[in-house]
N, C-alpha and C positions, 0 to 999 in steps of 0.2 A: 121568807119568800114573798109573803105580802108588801114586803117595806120594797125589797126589789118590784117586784111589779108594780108599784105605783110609784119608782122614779125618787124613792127619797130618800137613796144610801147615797151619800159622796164618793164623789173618787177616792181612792186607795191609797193613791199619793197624796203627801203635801203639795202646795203649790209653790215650794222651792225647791223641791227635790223634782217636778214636773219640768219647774223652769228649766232646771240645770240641763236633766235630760235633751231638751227642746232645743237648750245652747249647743251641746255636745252634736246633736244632731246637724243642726245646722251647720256648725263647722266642719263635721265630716262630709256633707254633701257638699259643700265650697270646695275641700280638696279636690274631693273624688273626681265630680264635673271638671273642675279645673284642668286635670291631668287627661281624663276624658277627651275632652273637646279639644287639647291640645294635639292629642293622638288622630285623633279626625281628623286633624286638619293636615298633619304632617301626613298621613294616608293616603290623602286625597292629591293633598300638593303634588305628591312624586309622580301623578299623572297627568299634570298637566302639560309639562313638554315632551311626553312620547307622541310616536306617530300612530300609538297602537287604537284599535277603536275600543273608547270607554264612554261611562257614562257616570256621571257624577250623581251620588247620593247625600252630598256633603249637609246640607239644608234637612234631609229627613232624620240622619244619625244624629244631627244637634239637637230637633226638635224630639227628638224621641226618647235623648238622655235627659232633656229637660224636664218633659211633661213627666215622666214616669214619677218624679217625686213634687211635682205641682199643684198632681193630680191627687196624690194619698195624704196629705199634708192635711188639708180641711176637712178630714175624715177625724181627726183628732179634736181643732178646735177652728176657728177663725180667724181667731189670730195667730194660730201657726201657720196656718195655711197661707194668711199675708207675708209671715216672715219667710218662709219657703220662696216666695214667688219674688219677693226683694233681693233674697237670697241668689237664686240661678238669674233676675236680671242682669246683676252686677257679674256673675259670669259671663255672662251671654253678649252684655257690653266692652270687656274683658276682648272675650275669644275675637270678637267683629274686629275690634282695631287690630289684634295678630293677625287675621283676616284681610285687612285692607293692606298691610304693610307685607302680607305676604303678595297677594295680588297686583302689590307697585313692582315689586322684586320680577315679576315676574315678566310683567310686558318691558321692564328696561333691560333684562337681560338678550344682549345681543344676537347669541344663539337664538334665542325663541323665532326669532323672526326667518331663520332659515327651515323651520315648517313649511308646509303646504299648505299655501292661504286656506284654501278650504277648511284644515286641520285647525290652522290659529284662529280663524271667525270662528267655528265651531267651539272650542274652548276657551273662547271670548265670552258667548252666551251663553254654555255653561255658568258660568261666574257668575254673568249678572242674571242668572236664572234664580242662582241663591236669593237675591234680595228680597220679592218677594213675602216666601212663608216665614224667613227668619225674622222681616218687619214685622210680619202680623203677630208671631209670635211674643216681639218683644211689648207691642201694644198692648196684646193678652194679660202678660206678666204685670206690665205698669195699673194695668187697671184693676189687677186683684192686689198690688200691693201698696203698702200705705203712702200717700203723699210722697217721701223723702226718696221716692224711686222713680221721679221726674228727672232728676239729672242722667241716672242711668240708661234711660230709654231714649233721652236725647243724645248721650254720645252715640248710644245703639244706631240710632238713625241717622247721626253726620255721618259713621264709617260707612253705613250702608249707601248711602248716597255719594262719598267720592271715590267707591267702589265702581257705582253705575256709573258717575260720570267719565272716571278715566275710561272706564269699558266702550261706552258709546263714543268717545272720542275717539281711540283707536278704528273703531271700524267706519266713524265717519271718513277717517283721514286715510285708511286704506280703500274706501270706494274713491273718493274724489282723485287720490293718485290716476287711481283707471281713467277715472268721467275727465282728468286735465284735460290731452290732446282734444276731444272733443268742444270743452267748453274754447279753447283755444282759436277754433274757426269761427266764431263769433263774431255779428259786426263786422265783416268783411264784405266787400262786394260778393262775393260768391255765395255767401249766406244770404241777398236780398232774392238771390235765384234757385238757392236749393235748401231741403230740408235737411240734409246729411246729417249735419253739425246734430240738431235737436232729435232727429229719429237716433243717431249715437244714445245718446245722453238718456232719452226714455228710454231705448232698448238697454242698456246696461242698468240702469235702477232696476226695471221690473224685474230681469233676472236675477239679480242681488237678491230682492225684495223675498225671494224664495225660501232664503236660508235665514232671513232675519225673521220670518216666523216662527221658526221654532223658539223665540222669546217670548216669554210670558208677559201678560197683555199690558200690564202700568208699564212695564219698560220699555216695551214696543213700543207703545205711544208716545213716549218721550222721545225716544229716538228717531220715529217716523217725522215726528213737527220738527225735530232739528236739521234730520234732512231737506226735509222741504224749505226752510228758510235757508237753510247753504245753498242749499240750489239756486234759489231765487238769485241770492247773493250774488253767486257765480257768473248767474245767467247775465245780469244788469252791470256788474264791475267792470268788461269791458266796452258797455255803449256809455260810461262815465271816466274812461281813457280817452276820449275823443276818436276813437280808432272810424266815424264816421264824421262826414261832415254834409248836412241837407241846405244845400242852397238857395232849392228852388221847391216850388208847394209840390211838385208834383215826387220830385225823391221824397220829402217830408212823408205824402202821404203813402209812400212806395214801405217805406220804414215802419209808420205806424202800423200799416196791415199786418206788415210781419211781425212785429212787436206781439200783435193783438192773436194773430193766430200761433204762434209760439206759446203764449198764456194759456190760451184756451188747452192746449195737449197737455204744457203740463199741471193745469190742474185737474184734466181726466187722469192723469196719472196717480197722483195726491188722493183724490179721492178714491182710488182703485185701492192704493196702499191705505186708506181709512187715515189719513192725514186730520185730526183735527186742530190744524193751524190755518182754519180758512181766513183767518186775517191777513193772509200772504198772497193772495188770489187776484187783490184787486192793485197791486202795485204794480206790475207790468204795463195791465192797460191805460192805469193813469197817467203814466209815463208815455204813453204811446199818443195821449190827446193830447196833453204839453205840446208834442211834438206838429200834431195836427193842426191842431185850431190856426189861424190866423187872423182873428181880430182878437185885441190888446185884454177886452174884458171879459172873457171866455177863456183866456189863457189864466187872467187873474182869477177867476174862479175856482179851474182846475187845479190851480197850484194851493190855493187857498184848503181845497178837499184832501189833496193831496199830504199837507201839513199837517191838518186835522186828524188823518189816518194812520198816518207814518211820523208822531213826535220830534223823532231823532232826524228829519231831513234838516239841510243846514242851506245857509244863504248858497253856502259856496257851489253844492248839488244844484241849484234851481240854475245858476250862474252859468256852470258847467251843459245844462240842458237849449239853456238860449243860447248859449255858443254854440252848440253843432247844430243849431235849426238857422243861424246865420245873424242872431238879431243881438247887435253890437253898437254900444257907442249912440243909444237912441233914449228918447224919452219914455218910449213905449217899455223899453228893458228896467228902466231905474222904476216903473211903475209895478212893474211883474216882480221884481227884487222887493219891495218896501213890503209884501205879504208874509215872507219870510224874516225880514229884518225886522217887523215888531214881535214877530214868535223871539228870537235870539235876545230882546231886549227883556222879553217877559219871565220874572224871577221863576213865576211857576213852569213856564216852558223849559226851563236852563235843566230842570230836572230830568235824567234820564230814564229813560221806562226799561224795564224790569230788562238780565240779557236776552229771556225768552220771547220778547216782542222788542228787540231792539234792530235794525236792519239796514240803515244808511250809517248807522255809525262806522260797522264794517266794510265801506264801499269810498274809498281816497276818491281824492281827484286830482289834476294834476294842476299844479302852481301856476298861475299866470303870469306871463311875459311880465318884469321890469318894464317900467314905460317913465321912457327920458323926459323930463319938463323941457322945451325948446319954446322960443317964441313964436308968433304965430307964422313971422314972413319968412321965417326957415323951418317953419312945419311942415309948408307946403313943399319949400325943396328938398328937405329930408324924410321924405313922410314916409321912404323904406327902412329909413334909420330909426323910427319913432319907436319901436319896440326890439329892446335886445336884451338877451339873458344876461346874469353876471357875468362881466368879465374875467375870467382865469388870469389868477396870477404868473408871472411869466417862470419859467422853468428856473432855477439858476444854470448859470453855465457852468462847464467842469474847468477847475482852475487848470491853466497851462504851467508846467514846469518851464523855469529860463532856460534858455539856450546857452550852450558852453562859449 
């Protein structure tokens, strides 16, 4: 009893017959989990395309078969308690990619889409509501267990992330269906006179905006800055169609106002939604002083700020901006052009910034006019001829049968 009380009988076992124990163990919890989690998931899955109201527990039932033996393991020793936790990572990385691969399954299955929007964005966020605890869980895991369970936590975390990303993609691409017609009036004369078009557009975000909170906050966030960069996107793609054309300073500055109070709405909206993508805020208006200014070096400034802010702008965008403000064919334009043409030459500029600060890349423009080389003393008599598209090749004709 004394030798017990002070700590100096050994264990009972050898320490290969503990080993073995310890092996046996482990392997059984791999099956067990295994077939566990695969059950979870097949459970859960068959409610994802009912109409009926459920609520997903998928994320608690994994973490809860996990932890249960996570948790008793380093009650033994420490280095069981590592091999445990290595152990159910590599489940838990395992189940994620069945996970992911069921969740593709799911939004490409045709039927799914004949739900009730409400019902499919609902069980959209469900999903990426998993991501989350089961991240942090797998973080947990990696950090109690040895080294060689950095691969596992990294696959853990690519399924879990093109989980979210397909997720937030589907529900970007079913609001912006809604937000088209809207963004569609855009750049119209009737847009310099009304707000329709953009009071559209914020009132359908904000309402959307309703059900996208019931996301859990890292996802939300991610999703909210993506929105708000689409939008922008949207909003700016058709005043980069040339669908205006400013002649005279007085449309110029008729545009820019509206440009500028357009921005200002929707970034109270952004900010309503806790957007933090505020590096999206300033691009409309600088766009809108482009449009403004009218001396040569105040233009070259802004464009200059503009580059600086926005990486990814290209010659052809700035090109595209002094042709609808009318300024063509001048020394003053080859001057506002060379700011952008030493970024395009610059090796370090050629590099593209991250997709999530990327924003002119996904905004075309349209091709300019072919322009004929002609001599000078038939430029002037053709100078409606001086620019024409490619010529179409001529149709063939249908052969004629001979005549008897």
């Amino acid at each position: 009893m004394v030798a017990l009380e002070n700590g100096e009988l050994g264990p009972l076992l050898s320490p290969g017959t503990l080993r073995g124990l310890e092996d046996e163990c482990v392997t059984d919890v791999k099956a067990q989990t295994r077939a566990a989690l695969l059950r979870v998931l097949q459970e859960d899955g068959e409610h994802w395309g009912s109409t009926e109201d459920w609520s997903s527990n998928l994320a608690q039932d994994v973490c809860e078969l996990l932890e249960e033996h996570t948790e008793r393991a380093p009650r033994i020793s420490q280095e069981f308690g590592e091999r445990m936790a290595h152990c159910c990572l590599g489940g838990l990385a395992e189940f994620l990619q069945s996970f992911q691969q069921r969740v593709e399954r799911f939004h490409d299955n045709p039927g799914v889409r004949e739900l009730p929007p409400d019902t499919y964005i609902s069980r959209t966020i469900s999903l990426v509501n998993c991501g989350p605890p089961l991240r942090a869980l797998a973080e947990r895991l990696a950090r109690v267990g040895p080294p060689e369970s950095e691969p596992a936590r990294e696959a853990a975390a690519s399924a879990l992330d093109r989980v979210i990303r397909l997720c937030h993609r589907v529900l970007t691409d079913l609001l912006f269906q809604e937000l088209q017609p809207h963004f569609s009036k855009l750049m119209r004369r009737k847009w310099l006179s009304s707000s329709e078009a953009l009071d559209g557009i914020v009132g359908t975000l904000g309402a959307k905006a309703l059900a996208l909170r019931r996301m859990q906050d890292e996802p939300y966030q991610a999703l909210v800055a993506e929105l708000h960069r689409r939008a922008l996107v949207e909003y700016v793609r058709p005043l980069f169609r040339g669908r205006l054309r400013c002649g005279s300073a007085r449309t110029r500055s008729r545009v820019a106002g509206r440009l500028r109070e357009d921005a200002a709405q929707l970034e109270r909206l952004f900010r309503r939604l806790e957007s933090q993508a505020s590096w999206l805020d300033a691009v409309v208006p600088r766009l809108a002083e482009v449009l403004r200014l009218e001396d040569t070096p105040s233009i070259q400034m802004e464009v200059g700020v503009l580059v600086r802010d926005y990486p990814d702008i290209r010659q052809k965008h700035v090109a595209t901006l002094l042709d609808i403000r009318g300024l063509r064919h001048t020394a003053a334009r080859q001057e506002i052009l060379a700011v952008t043409r030493d970024l395009e030459l610059c090796e370090v500029a050629a590099l593209s910034p991250p997709r999530d600060r990327a924003f002119f890349a996904d905004i075309p423009v349209p091709r300019p006019p072919i322009c004929l080389s002609l001599p000078l003393f038939l430029g002037r008599l053709l100078s409606p001829l001086a620019c024409l598209p490619w010529p179409r090749p001529p149709s063939p004709s249908p052969l004629r049968r001979p005549q008897a």
